[in-house]
C-alpha positions in Angstrom: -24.5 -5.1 11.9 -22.8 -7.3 14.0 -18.8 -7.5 13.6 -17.3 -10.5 13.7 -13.3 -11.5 14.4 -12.7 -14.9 13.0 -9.5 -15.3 14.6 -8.4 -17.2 18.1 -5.0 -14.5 18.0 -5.2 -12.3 21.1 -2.8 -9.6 19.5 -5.5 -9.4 16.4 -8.5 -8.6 19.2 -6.4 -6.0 21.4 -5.9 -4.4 17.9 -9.5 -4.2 17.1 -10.5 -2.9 20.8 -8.6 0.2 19.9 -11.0 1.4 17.5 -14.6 -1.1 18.4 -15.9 -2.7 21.4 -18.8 -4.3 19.6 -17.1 -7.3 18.5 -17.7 -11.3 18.9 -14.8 -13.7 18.1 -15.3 -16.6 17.1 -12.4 -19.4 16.7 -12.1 -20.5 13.0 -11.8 -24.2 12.5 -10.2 -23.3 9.1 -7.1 -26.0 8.2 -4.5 -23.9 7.4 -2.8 -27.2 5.7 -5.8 -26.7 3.3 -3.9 -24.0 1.3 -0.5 -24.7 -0.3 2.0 -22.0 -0.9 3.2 -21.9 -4.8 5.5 -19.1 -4.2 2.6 -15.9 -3.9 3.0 -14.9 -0.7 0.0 -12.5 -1.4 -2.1 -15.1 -3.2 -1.6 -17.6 -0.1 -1.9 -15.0 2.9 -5.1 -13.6 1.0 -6.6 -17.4 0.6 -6.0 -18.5 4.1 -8.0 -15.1 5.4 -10.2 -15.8 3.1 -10.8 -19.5 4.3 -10.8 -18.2 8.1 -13.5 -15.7 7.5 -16.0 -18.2 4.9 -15.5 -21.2 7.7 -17.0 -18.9 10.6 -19.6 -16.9 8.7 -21.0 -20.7 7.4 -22.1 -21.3 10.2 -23.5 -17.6 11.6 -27.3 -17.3 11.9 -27.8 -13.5 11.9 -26.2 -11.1 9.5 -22.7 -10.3 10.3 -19.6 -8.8 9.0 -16.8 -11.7 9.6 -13.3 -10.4 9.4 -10.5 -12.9 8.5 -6.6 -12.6 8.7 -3.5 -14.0 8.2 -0.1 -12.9 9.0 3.2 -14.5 7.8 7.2 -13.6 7.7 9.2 -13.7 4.5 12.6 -14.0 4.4 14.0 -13.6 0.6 10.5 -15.1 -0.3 11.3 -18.0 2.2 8.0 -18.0 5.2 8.9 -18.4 8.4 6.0 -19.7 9.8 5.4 -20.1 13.8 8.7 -22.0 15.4 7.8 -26.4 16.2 10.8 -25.7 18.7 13.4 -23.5 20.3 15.9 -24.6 18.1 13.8 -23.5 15.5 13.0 -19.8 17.0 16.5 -19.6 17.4 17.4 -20.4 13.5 14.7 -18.0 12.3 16.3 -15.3 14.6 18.9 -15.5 13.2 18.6 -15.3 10.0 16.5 -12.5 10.8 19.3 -10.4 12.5 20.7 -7.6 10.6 18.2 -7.8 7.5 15.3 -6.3 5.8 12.8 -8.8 5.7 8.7 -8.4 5.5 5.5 -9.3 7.1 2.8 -10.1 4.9 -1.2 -10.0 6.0 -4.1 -11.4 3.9 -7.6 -9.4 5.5 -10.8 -10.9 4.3 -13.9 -9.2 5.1 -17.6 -11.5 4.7 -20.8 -9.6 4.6 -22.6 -12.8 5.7 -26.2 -11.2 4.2 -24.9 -10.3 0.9 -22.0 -12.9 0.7 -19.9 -9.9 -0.7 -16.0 -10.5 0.0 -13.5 -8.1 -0.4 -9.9 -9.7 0.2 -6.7 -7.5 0.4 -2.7 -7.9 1.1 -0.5 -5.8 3.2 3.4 -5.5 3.1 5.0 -4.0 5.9 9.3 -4.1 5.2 11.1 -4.3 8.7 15.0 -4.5 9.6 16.3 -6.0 12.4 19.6 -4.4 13.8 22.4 -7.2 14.5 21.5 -9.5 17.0 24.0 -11.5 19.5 23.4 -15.2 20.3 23.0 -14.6 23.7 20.3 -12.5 23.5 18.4 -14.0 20.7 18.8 -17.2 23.6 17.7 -14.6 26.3 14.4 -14.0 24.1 13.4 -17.9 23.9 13.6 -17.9 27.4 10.9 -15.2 27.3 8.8 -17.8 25.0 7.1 -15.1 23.3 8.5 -16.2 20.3 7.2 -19.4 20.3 3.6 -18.6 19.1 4.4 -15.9 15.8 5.3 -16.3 12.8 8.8 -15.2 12.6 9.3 -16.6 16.3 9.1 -12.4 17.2 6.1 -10.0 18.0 7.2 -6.3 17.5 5.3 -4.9 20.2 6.9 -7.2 22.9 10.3 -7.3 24.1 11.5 -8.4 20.3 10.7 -4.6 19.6 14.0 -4.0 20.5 15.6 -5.7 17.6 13.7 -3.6 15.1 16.0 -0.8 13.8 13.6 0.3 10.6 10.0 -0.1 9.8 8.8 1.1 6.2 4.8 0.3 6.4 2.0 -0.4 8.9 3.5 -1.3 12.3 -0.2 -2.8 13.0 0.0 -5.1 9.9 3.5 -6.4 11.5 1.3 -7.0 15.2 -1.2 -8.7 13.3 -4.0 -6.8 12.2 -3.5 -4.0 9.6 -5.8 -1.1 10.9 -5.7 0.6 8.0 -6.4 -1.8 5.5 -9.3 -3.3 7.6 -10.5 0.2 7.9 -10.3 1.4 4.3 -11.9 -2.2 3.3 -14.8 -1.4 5.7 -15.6 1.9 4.7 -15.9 0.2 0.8 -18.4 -1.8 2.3 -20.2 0.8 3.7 -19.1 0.1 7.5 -17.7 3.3 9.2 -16.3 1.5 12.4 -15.1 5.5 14.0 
């Protein structure tokens, strides 16, 4: 069967190569505005996996298995989506800095000849330590907050922020391995 990431995030496809080579990504054209949170983080990162995965396997012509996700950062039930600005990043920093907070990823998987969807939430908690202003400003200048939700990636130089993780660390990247393998397995897909 072919696999199918429906997902333009580099971090989500390094993820996947750990475990699978045979892969094609395909960009969704999904519009994220399309789905409106109501205050269910689970609900809302579930739906806009879910709309990521049905708007690529619409428009596949051979059987496939289309994998969807979404990852967000809550903040006392607040989402902290990707920073517009460095201003932004900066705000979301800190109010990250010396808290608990948690990443939340909706993982849709489309069996494209069955149209079977299986749809699942992961919470991964994580703590920051305290964080100065002049390096939260030293990390803008890095810009690899500018692109993630949260304006940090763990596994770049933001990993050395983190003081606790209670969950998947893969989730927190991106992708939950896991999850995505547990949910394939269900559908008969043994990707190891």
């Amino acid at each position: 069967m072919n696999l199918v990431l429906a997902s333009s995030s580099p971090r989500r496809k390094e993820i996947l190569q750990k475990i699978t080579k045979n892969f094609t990504v395909i960009v969704s054209d999904f519009e994220e505005n399309a789905v409106k949170y109501q205050g269910d983080i689970k609900w809302y990162v579930k739906e806009l996996s879910k709309g990521k995965a049905k708007a690529v396997s619409m428009d596949l012509k051979n059987k496939a298995l289309v994998i969807g996700c979404d990852t967000v950062v809550s903040l006392q039930g607040n989402i902290l989506g990707k920073p517009k600005n460095e201003q932004e990043a900066f705000s979301m920093l800190k109010s990250l800095s010396g808290k608990w907070h948690e990443v939340y990823s909706g993982v849709t998987l489309i069996e494209t000849e069955t149209d079977k969807i299986l749809s699942e939430c992961v919470c991964t908690k994580v703590k920051f330590s305290n964080i100065s202003d002049e390096d939260i400003q030293k990390y803008i200048q890095t810009k690899e907050p500018m692109d993630k939700a949260g304006a940090y990636g763990i596994q770049g130089f933001a990993g050395v922020f983190v003081e606790k993780i209670e969950g998947c660390y893969y989730n927190v990247v991106g992708l939950p391995l896991n999850k995505l393998n547990s949910m394939m397995r269900d559908i008969g897909v043994n990707l190891l």
